[in-house]
N, C-alpha and C positions, 0 to 999 in steps of 0.2 A: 386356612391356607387357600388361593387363590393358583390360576395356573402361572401368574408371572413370579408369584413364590417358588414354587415349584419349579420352573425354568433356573430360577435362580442358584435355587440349593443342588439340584441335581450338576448346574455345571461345574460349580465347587469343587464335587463329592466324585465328578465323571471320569477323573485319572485313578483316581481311586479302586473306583468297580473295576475299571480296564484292568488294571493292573492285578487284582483279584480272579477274573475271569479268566486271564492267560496262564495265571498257575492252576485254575481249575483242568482249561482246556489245551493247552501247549500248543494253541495256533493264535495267530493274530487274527485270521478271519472269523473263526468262531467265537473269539473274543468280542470281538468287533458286534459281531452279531447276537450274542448274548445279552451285552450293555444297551442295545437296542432294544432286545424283546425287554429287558427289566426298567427301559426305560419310560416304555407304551404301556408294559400294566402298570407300574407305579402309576403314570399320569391320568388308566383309565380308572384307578384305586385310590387316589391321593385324600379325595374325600373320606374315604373309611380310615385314615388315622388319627388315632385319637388323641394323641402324647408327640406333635411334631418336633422335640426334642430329640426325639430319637430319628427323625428325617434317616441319618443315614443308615442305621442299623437295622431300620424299615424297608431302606433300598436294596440294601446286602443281601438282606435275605433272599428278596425277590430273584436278585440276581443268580444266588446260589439256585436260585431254584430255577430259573432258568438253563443257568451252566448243565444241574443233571439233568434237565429234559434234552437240551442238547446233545448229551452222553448216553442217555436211553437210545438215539435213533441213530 
């Protein structure tokens, strides 16, 4: 996978995470800003996956993990 791959699947998949991220977080800003931070590590990460089949299951994750570090602070 390349970064315009990655550009590409991420915009797909990017209503998606929001929409995910808002029932994590019940704000749209923090949504907003979650889909960001999981967007900057997926893309600082995207090299380490190994099965880009799963692209967005990889992203989700990231996400979610995001969301609770946003919920930690």
């Amino acid at each position: 996978m390349d970064q315009q791959e990655f550009a590409d699947r991420t915009e797909v998949i990017k209503t998606r995470l929001y929409r995910t991220a808002y029932l994590y977080l019940g704000s749209e800003a923090c949504a907003v800003d979650a889909v960001d931070e999981a967007v900057y590590q997926g893309f600082l990460h995207y090299k380490r996956l190994r099965q880009p089949e799963y692209f967005a299951t990889w992203m989700t994750r990231i996400l979610i993990n995001a969301c609770n570090a946003e919920l930690r602070r």
